[in-house]
C-alpha positions in Angstrom: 109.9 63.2 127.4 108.2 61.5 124.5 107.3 57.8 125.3 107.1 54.2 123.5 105.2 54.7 120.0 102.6 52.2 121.4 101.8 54.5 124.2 101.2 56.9 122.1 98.6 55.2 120.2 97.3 54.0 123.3 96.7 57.6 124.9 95.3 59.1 120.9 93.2 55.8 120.7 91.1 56.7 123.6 89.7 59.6 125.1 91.1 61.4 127.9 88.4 60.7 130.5 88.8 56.9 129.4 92.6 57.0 130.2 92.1 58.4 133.1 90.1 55.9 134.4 91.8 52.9 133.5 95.4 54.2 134.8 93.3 54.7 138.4 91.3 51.7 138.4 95.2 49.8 137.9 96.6 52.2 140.3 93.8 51.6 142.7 93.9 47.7 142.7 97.6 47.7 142.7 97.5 49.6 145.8 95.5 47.0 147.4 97.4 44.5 146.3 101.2 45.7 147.5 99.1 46.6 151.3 97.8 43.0 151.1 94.3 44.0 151.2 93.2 41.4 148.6 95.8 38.7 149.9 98.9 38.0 151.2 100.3 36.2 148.0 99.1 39.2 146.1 101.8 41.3 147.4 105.0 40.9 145.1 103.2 40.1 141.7 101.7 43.8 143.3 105.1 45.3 143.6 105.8 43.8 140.2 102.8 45.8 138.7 104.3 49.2 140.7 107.5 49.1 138.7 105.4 49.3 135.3 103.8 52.3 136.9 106.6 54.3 138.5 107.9 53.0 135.1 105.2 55.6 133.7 105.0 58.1 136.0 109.0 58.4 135.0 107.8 58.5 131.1 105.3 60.8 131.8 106.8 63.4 133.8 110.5 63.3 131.6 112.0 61.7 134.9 111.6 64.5 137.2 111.7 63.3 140.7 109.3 65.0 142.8 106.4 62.5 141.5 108.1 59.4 141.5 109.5 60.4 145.0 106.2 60.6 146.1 105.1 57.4 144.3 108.1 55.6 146.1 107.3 56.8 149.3 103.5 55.8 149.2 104.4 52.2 147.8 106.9 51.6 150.5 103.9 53.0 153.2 101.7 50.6 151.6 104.2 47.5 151.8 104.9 48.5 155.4 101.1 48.5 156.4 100.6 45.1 154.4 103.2 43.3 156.6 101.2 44.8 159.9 97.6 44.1 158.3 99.0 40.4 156.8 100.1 39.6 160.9 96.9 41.2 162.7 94.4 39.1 160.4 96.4 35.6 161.5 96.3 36.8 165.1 92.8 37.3 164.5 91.8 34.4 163.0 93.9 31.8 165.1 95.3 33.7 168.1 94.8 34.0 171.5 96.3 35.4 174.9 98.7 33.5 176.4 101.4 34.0 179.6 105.1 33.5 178.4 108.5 34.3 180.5 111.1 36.8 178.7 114.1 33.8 177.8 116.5 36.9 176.1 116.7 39.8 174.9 118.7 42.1 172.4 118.5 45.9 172.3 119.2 48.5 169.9 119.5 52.1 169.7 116.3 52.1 167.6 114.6 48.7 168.2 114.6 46.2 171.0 113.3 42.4 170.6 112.9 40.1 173.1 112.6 35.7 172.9 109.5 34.3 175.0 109.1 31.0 176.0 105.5 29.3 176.7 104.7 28.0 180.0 105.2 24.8 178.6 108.9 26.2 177.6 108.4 25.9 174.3 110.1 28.7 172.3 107.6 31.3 170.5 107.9 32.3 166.7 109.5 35.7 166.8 111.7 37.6 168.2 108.6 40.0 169.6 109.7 43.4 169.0 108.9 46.4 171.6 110.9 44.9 174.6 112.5 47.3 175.8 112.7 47.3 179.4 112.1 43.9 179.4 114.2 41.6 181.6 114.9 37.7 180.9 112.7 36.0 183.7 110.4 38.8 183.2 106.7 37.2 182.7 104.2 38.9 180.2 101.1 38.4 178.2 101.0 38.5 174.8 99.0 37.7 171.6 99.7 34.6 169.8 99.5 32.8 166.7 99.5 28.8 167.6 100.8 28.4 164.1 104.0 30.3 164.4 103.4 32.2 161.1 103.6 35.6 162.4 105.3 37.1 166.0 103.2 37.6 168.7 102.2 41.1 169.4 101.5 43.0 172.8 97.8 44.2 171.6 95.2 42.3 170.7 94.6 42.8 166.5 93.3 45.1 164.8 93.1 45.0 161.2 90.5 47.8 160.6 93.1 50.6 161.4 95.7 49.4 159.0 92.8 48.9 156.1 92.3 52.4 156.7 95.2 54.0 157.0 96.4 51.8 153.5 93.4 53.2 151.7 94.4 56.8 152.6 97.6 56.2 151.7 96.7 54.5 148.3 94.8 57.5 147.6 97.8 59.4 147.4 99.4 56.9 145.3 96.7 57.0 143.1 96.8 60.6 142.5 100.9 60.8 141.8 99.7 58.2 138.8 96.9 59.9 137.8 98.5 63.5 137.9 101.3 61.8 135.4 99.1 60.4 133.5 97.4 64.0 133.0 100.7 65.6 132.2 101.6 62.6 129.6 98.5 63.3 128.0 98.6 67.1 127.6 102.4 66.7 126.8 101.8 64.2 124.2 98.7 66.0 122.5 100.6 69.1 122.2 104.1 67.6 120.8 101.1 66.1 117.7 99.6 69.9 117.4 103.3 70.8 116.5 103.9 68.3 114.1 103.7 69.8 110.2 101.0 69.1 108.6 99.0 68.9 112.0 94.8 70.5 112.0 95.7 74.2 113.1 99.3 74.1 112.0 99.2 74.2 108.3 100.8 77.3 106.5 98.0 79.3 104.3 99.4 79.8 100.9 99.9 83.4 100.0 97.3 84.4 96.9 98.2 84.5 93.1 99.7 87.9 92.0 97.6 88.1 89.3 93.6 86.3 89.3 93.2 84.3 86.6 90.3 86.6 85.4 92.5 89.2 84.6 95.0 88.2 82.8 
């Protein structure tokens, strides 16, 4: 699938090894961006920045799916571990064990959550999720932020697990860009070899009948 004219130039203008390297290094830091490794607030103008790419990878690959599958998958991944990195760095910074008494809970078949009160009976910022089992009454001990901007968790933080576990993943998400970006490439140089009139296409014109010194 031939892309815009400007990409085009973009990819002829430079040299492969050159591409390469800037689609990665964008690829790369929007990957740290949508897993909120360089900020919270960086997240959606990160997402943004994925559309332009699985924008690409779409362009690049004439819309097949099996890249851009895989490019959904690890930018979802990456969004997912964001929202647990984003709530164990606040627990970390601010939190702190407390006791709290199970006031309600609601269960699912695939999730449970449960509403804890404070011993001072103050309601805690939530619903906590993992309660099943749990009874109202029940008194537990969880991890929590004073500030209410994230639930409280049963574990104590951890935010070195999901920095690595986003970098592993945003390797992957780097490569279904960069493997696009190779195709594009090859595709696009090929589709100028064709062209008439291209270096190494040109018709050879047959020789005169007759040389001029014989006539």
């Amino acid at each position: 699938m031939a892309g815009p004219a400007w990409l085009d130039r973009l990819e002829q203008r430079h040299s492969a090894p050159s591409f390469y390297t800037g689609v990665s290094l964008v690829t790369v830091l929007d990957g740290a961006m949508v897993s909120g490794l360089v900020g919270r607030w960086l997240v959606l103008p990160g997402l943004a920045v994925a559309l332009g790419l699985l924008w690409l990878v779409a362009v690049h690959t004439d819309q097949r799916l099996v890249l851009a599958l895989l490019f959904l998958l690890c930018a979802a991944a990456l969004f997912v571990l964001g929202l647990f990195l984003i709530q164990d760095r606040a627990l970390q910074k601010r939190g702190a064990w407390i006791d709290a008494v199970v006031a309600s809970t609601e269960q699912t078949r695939v999730n449970s959550t449960c509403e804890l009160r404070g011993n001072d009976g103050a309601v805690l910022a939530g619903p906590a999720g993992g309660c099943r089992g749990a009874r109202p009454g029940d008194r537990v001990r969880v991890f929590h932020d004073p500030e209410g901007e994230v639930p409280p968790s049963w574990s104590a933080p951890h935010p070195a697990r999901w920095v690595w576990a986003a970098a592993g993943v945003n390797v992957a998400f780097t490569a279904c860009v960069l493997r696009a970006a190779v195709l594009g490439v090859r595709g696009n140089r090929q589709a100028v070899a064709q062209r008439p009139g291209a270096l190494g296409s040109r018709l050879v014109p047959p020789p005169p009948r007759d040389p001029p010194g014989r006539r």
